[in-house]
C-alpha positions in Angstrom: 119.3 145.2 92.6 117.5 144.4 89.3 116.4 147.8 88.7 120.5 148.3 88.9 120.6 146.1 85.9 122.7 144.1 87.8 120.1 140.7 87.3 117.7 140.1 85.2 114.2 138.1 85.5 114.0 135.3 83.6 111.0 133.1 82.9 111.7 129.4 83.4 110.5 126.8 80.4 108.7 123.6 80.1 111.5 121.4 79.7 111.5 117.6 80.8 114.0 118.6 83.3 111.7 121.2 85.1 109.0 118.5 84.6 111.2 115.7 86.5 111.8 118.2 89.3 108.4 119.2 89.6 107.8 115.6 90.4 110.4 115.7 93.1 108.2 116.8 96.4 111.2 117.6 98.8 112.1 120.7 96.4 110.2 123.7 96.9 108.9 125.4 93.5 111.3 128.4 93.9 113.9 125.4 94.5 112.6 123.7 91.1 112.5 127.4 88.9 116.1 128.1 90.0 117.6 124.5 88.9 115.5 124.8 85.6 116.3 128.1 84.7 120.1 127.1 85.8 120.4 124.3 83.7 118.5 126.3 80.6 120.6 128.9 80.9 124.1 127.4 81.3 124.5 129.0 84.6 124.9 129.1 88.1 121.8 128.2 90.2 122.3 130.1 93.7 121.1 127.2 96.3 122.0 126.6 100.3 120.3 123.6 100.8 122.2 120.6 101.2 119.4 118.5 99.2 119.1 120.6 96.2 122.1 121.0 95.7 122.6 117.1 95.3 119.9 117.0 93.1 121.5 119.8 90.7 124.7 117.9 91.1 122.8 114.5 89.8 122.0 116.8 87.0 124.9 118.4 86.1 123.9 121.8 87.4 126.6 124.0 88.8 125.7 125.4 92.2 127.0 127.9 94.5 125.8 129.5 97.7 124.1 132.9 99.0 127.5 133.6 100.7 129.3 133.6 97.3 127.1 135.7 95.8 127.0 138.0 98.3 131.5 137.9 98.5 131.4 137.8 94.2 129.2 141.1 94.1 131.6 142.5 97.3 134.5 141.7 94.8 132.9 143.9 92.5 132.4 146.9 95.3 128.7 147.3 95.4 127.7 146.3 97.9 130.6 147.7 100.2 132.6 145.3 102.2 131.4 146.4 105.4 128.1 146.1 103.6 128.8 142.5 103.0 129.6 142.0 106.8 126.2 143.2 107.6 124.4 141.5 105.0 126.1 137.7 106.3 125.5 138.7 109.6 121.3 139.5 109.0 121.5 136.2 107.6 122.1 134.8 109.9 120.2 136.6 112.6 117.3 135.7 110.2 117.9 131.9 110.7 120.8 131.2 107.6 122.7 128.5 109.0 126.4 129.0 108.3 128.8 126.4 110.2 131.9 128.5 111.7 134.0 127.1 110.3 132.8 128.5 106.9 132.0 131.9 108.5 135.8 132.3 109.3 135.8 131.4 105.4 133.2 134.5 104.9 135.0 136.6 107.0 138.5 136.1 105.8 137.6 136.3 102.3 135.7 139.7 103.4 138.5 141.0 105.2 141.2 140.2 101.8 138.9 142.3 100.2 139.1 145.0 102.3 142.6 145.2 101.8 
């Protein structure tokens, strides 16, 4: 959790990139903020969506999923693995879309964890 310390809250600048993605009306503004502050940053924007994440790759942004953030904290043991599970699976049950083939992925890399 942030009060954790474990992220921190960043603003996201004016730069000509956040203004040629605030242009772009098939990205959301949370989609826009997290590519901006991304790509200012030198970091990892956390993104599912298949069109966003073409768009940071157009832009040289690195990318990476919900699921990966979820396993890379896992990794680190807070939250638990089980945790984890649970946490994919609500996903899910909220409406995530994850194909099975890349849950198998999840749950693999879940269960090498646990070992």
């Amino acid at each position: 959790s942030v009060d954790a310390d474990r992220f921190d809250i960043l603003s996201v600048e004016t730069t000509a990139l956040l203004t040629r993605l605030q242009d772009n009306s098939n990205l959301s503004d949370a989609d826009v903020a997290v590519l901006a502050c991304g790509d200012a940053n030198d970091g990892v924007a956390v993104m599912d969506e298949t069109y966003g994440r073409d768009v940071a790759a157009v832009e040289g942004i690195t990318t990476r999923g919900t699921a990966y953030l979820v396993l890379n904290l896992a990794s680190e043991g807070t939250p638990s693995v089980d945790d984890a599970r649970t946490v994919i699976d609500a996903m899910i049950d909220e409406g995530w879309y994850c194909a099975p083939d890349v849950y198998a992925k999840i749950v693999q890399k879940l269960d090498s964890l646990a070992d």
